[in-house]
FINUPA-495938 format. One record per atom (N, C-alpha, C): x, y, z; residue in three letters. Coordinates in Angstrom, 2 decimals. Layout:
BEGIN
px: X&py: Y&pz: Z&type: ALA
...
//
This chain:
BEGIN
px: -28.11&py: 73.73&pz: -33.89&type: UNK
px: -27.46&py: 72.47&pz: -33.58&type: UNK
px: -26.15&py: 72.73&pz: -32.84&type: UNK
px: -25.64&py: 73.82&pz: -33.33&type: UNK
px: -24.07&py: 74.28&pz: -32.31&type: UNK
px: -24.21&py: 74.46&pz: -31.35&type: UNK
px: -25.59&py: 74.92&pz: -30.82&type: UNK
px: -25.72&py: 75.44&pz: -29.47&type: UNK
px: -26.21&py: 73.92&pz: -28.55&type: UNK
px: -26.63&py: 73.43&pz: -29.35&type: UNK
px: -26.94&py: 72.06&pz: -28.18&type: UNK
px: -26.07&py: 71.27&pz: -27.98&type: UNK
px: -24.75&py: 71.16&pz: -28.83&type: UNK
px: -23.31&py: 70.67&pz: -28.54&type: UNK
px: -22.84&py: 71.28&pz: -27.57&type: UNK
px: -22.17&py: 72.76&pz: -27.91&type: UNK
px: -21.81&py: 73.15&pz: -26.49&type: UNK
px: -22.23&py: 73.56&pz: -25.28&type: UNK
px: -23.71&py: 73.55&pz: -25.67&type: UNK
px: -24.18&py: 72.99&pz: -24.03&type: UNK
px: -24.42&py: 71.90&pz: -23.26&type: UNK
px: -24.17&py: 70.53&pz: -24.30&type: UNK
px: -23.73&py: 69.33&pz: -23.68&type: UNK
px: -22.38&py: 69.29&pz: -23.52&type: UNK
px: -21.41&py: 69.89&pz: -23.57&type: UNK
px: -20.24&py: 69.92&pz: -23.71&type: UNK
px: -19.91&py: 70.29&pz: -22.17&type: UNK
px: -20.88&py: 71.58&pz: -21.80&type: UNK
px: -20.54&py: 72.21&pz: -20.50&type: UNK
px: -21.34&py: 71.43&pz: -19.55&type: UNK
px: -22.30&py: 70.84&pz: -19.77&type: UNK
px: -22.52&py: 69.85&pz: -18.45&type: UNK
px: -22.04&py: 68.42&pz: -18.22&type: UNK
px: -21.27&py: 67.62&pz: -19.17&type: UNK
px: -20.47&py: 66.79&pz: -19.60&type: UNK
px: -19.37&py: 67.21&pz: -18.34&type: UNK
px: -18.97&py: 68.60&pz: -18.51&type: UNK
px: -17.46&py: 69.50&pz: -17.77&type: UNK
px: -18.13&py: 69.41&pz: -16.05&type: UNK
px: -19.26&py: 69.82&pz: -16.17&type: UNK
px: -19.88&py: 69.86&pz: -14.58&type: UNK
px: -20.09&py: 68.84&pz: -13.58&type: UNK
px: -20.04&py: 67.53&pz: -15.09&type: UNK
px: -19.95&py: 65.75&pz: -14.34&type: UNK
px: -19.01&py: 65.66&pz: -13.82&type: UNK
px: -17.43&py: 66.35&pz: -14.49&type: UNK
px: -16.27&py: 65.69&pz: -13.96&type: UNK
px: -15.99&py: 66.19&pz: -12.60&type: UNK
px: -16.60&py: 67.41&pz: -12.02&type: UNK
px: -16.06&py: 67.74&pz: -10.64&type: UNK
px: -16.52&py: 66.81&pz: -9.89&type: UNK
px: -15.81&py: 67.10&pz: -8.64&type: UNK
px: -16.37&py: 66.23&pz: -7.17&type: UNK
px: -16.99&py: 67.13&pz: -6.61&type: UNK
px: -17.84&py: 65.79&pz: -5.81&type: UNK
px: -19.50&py: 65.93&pz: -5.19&type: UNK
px: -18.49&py: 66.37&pz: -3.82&type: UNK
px: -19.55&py: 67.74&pz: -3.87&type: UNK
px: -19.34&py: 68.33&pz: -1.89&type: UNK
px: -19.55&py: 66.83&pz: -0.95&type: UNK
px: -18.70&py: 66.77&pz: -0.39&type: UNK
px: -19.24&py: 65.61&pz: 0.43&type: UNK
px: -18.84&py: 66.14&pz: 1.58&type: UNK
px: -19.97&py: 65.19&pz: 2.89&type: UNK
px: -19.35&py: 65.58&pz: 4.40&type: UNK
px: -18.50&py: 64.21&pz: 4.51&type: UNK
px: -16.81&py: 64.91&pz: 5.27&type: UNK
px: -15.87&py: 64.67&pz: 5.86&type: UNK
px: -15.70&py: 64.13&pz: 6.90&type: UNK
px: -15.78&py: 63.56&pz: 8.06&type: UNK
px: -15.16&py: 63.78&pz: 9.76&type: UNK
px: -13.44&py: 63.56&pz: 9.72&type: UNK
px: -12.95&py: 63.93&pz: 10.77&type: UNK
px: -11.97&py: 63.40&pz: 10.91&type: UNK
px: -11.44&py: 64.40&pz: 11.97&type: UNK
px: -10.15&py: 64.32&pz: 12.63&type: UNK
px: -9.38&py: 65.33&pz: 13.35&type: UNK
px: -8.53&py: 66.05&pz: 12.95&type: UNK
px: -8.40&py: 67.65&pz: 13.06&type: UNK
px: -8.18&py: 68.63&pz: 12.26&type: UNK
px: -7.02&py: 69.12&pz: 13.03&type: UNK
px: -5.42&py: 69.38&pz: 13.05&type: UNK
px: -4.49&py: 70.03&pz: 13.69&type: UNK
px: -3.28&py: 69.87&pz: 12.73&type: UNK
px: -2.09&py: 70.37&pz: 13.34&type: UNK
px: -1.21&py: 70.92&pz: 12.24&type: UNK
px: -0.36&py: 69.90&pz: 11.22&type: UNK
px: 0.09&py: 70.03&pz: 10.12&type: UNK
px: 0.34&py: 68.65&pz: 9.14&type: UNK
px: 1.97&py: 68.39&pz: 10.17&type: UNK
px: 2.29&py: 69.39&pz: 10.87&type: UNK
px: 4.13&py: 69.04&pz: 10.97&type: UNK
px: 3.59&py: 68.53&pz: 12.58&type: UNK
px: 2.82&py: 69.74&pz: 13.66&type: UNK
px: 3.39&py: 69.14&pz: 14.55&type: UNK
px: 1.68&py: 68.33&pz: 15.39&type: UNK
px: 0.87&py: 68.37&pz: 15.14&type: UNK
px: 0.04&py: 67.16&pz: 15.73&type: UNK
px: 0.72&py: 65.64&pz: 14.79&type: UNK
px: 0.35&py: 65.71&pz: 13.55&type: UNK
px: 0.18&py: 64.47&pz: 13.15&type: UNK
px: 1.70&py: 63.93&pz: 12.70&type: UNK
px: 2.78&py: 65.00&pz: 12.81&type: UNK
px: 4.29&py: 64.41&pz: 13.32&type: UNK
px: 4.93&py: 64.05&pz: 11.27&type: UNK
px: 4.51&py: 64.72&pz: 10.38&type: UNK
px: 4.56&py: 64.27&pz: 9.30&type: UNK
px: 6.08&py: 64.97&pz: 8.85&type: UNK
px: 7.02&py: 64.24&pz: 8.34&type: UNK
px: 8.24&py: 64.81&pz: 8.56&type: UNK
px: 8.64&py: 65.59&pz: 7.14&type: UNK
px: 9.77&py: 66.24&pz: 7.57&type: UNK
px: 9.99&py: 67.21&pz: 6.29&type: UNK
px: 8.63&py: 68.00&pz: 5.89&type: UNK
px: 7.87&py: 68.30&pz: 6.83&type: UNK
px: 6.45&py: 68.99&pz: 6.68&type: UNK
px: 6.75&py: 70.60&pz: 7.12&type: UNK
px: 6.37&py: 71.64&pz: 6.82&type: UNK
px: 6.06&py: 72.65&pz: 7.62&type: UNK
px: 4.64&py: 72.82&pz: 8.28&type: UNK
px: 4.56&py: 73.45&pz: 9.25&type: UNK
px: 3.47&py: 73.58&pz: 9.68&type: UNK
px: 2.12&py: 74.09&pz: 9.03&type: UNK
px: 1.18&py: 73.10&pz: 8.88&type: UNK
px: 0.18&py: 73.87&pz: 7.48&type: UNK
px: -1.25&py: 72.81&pz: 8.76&type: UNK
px: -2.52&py: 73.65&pz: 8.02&type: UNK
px: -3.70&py: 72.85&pz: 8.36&type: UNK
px: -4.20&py: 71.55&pz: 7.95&type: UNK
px: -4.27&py: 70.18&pz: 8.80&type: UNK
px: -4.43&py: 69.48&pz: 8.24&type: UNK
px: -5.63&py: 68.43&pz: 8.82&type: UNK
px: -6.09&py: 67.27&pz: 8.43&type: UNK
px: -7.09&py: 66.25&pz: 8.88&type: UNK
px: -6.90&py: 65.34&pz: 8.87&type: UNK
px: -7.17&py: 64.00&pz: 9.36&type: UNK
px: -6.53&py: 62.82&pz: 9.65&type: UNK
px: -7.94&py: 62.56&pz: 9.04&type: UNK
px: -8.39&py: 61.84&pz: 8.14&type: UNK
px: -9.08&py: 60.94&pz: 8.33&type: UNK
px: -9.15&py: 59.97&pz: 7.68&type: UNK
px: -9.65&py: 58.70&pz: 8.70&type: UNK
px: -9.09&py: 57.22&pz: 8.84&type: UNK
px: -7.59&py: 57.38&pz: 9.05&type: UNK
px: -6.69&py: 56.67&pz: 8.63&type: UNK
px: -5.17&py: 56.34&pz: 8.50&type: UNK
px: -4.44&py: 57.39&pz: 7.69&type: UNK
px: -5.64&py: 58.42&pz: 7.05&type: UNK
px: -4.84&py: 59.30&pz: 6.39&type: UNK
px: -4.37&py: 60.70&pz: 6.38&type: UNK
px: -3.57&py: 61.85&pz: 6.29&type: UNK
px: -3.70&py: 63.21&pz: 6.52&type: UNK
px: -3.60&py: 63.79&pz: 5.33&type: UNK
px: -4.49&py: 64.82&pz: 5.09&type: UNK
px: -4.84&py: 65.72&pz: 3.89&type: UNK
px: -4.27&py: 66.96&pz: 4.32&type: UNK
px: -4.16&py: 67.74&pz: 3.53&type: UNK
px: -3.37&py: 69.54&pz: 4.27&type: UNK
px: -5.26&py: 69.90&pz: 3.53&type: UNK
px: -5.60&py: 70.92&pz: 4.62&type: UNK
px: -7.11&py: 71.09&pz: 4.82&type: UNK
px: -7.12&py: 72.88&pz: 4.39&type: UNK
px: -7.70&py: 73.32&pz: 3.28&type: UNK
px: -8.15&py: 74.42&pz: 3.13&type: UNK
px: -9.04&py: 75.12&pz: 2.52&type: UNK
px: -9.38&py: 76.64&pz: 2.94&type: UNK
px: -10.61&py: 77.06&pz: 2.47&type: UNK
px: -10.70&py: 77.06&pz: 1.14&type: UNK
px: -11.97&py: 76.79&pz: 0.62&type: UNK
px: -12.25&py: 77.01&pz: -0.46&type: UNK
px: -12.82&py: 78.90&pz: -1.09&type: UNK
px: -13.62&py: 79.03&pz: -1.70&type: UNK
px: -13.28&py: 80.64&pz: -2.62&type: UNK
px: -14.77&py: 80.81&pz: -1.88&type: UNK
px: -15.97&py: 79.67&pz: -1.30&type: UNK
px: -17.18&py: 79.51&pz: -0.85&type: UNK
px: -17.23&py: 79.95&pz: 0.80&type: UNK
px: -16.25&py: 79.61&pz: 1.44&type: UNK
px: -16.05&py: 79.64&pz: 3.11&type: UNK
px: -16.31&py: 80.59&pz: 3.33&type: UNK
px: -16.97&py: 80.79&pz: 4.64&type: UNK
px: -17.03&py: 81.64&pz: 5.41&type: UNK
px: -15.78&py: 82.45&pz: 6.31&type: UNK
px: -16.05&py: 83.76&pz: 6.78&type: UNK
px: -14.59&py: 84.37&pz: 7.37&type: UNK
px: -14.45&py: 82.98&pz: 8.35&type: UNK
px: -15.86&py: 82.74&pz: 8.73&type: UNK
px: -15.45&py: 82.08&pz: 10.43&type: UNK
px: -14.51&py: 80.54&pz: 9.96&type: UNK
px: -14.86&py: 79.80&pz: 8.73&type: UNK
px: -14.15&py: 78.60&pz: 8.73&type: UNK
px: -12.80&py: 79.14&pz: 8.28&type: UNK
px: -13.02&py: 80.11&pz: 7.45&type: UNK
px: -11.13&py: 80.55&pz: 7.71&type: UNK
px: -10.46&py: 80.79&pz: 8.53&type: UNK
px: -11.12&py: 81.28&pz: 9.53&type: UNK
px: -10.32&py: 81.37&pz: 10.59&type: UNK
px: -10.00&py: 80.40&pz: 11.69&type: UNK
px: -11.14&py: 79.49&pz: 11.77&type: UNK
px: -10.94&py: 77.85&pz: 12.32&type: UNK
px: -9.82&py: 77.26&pz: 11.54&type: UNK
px: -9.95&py: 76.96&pz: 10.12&type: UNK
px: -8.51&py: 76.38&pz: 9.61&type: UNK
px: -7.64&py: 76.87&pz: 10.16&type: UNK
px: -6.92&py: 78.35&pz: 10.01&type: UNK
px: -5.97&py: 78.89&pz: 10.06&type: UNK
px: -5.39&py: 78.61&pz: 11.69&type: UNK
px: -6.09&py: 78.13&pz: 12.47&type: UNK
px: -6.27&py: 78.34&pz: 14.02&type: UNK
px: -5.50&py: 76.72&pz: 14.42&type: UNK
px: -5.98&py: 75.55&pz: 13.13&type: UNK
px: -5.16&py: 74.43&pz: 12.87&type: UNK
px: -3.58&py: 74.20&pz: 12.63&type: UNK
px: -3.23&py: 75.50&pz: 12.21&type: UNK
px: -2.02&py: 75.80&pz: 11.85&type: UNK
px: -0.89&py: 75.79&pz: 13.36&type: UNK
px: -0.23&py: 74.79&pz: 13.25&type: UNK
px: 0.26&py: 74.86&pz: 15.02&type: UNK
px: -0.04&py: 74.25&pz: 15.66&type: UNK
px: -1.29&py: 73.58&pz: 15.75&type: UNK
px: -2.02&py: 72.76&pz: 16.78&type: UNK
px: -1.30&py: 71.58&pz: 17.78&type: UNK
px: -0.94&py: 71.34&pz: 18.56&type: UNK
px: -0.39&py: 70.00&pz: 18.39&type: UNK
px: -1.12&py: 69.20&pz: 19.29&type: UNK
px: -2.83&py: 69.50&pz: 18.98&type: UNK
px: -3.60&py: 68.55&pz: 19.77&type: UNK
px: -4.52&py: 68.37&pz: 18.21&type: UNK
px: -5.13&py: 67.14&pz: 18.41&type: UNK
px: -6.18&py: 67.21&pz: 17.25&type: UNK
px: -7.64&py: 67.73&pz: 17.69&type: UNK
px: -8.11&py: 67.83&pz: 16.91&type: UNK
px: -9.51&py: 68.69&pz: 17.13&type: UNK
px: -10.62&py: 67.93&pz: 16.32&type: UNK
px: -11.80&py: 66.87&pz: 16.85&type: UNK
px: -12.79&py: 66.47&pz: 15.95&type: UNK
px: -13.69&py: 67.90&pz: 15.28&type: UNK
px: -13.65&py: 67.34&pz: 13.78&type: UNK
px: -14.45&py: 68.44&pz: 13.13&type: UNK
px: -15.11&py: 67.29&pz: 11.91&type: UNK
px: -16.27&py: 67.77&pz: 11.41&type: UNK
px: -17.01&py: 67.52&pz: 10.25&type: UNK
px: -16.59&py: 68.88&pz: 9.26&type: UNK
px: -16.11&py: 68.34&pz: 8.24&type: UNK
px: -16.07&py: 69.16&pz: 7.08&type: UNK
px: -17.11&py: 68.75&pz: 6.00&type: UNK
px: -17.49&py: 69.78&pz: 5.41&type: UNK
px: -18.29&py: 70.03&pz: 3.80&type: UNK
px: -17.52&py: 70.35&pz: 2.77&type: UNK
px: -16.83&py: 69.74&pz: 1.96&type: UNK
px: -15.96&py: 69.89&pz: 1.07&type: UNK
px: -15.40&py: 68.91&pz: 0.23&type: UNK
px: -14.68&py: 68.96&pz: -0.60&type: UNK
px: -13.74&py: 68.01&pz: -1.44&type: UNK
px: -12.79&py: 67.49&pz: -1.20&type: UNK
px: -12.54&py: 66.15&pz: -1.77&type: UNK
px: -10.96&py: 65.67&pz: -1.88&type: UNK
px: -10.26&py: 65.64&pz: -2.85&type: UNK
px: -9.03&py: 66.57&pz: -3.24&type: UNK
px: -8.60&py: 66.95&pz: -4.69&type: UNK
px: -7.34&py: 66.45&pz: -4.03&type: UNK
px: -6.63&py: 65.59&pz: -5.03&type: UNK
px: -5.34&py: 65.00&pz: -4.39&type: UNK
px: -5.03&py: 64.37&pz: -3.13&type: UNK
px: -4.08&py: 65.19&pz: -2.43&type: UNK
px: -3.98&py: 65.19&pz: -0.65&type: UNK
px: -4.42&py: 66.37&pz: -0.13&type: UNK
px: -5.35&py: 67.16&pz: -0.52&type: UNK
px: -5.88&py: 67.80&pz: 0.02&type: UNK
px: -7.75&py: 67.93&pz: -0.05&type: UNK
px: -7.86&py: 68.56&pz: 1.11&type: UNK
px: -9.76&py: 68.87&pz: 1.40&type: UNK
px: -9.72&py: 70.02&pz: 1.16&type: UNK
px: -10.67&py: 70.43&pz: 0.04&type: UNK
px: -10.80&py: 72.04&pz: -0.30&type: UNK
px: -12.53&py: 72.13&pz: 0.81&type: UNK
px: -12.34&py: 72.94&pz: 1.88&type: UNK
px: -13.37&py: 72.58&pz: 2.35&type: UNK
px: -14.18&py: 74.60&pz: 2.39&type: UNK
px: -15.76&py: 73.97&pz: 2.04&type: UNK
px: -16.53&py: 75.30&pz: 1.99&type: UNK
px: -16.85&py: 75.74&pz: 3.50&type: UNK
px: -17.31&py: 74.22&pz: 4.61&type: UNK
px: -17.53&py: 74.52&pz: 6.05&type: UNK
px: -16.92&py: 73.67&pz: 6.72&type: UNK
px: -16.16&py: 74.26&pz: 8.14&type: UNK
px: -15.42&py: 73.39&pz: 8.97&type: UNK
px: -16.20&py: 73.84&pz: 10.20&type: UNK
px: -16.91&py: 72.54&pz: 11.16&type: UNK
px: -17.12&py: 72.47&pz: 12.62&type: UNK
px: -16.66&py: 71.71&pz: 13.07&type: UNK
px: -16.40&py: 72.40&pz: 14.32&type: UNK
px: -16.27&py: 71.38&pz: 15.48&type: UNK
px: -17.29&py: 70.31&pz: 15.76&type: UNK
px: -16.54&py: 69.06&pz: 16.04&type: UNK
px: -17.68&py: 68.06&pz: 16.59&type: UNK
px: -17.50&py: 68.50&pz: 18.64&type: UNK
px: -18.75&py: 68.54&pz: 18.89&type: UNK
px: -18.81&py: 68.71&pz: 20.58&type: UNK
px: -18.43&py: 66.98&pz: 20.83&type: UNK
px: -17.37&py: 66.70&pz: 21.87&type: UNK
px: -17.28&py: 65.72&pz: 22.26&type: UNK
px: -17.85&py: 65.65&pz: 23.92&type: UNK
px: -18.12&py: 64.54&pz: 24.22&type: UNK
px: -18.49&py: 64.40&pz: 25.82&type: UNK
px: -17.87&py: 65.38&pz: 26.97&type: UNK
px: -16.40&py: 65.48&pz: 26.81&type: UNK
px: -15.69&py: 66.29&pz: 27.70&type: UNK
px: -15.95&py: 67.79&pz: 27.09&type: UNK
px: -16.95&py: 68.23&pz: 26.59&type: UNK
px: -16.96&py: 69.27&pz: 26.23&type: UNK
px: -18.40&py: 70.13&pz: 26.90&type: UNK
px: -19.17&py: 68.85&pz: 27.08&type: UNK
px: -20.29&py: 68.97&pz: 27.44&type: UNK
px: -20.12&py: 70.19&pz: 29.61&type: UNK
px: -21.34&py: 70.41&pz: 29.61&type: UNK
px: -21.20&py: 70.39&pz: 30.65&type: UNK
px: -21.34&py: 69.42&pz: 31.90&type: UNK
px: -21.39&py: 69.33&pz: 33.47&type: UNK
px: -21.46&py: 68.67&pz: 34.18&type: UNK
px: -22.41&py: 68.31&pz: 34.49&type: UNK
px: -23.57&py: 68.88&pz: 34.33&type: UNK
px: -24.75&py: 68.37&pz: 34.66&type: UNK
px: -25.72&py: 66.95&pz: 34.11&type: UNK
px: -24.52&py: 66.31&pz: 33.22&type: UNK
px: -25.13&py: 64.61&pz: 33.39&type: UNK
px: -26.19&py: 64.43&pz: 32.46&type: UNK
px: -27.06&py: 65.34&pz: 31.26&type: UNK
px: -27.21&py: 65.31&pz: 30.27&type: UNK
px: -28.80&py: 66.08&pz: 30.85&type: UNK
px: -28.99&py: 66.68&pz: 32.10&type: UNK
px: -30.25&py: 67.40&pz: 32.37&type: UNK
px: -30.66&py: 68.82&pz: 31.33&type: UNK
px: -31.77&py: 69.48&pz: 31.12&type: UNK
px: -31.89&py: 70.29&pz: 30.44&type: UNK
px: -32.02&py: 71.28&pz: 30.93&type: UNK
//
């Protein structure tokens, strides 16, 4: 009977985290893209009306660490989809991409 307590106990604990969810938003630095004052320069995301300071989680890959870290400074924003959490004001995120926008595309007018 002890053992079926504390193993409802530990998936009870597994309810309370947050669900990986996908993100969008634009990804550049918390001080100097999105102008946030008394800020130092850290990685951050706008999305909707809001900015989160954006970082890897213990799951990421080298490559999204090094995309965050690349946020650091930015002072253009960058569309990206993240896979990750919202804990406070921040996105603990496992994957960060780039979204390809139109001007990214090439010239050839959408031929294959």
């Amino acid at each position: 009977m002890g053992l079926v307590l504390a193993f409802s106990g530990v998936s009870l604990a597994a309810d309370d985290a947050p669900a990986v969810q996908e993100i969008k938003g634009d990804a550049g630095c918390f001080k100097c893209c999105f102008k946030v004052e008394n800020a130092e320069c850290a990685a951050a995301v706008k999305v909707d009306t809001n900015v989160f300071l954006l970082k890897a989680s213990d799951k990421a890959s080298e490559d999204t660490v090094k995309l965050i870290a690349s946020f650091k400074g930015a002072a253009k924003a960058t569309p990206v989809v993240i896979k990750g959490v919202k804990k406070d004001k921040t996105i603990i995120a496992d994957a960060v991409a780039k979204v390809e926008t139109k001007k990214e595309t090439s010239g050839c007018g959408g031929c294959n």
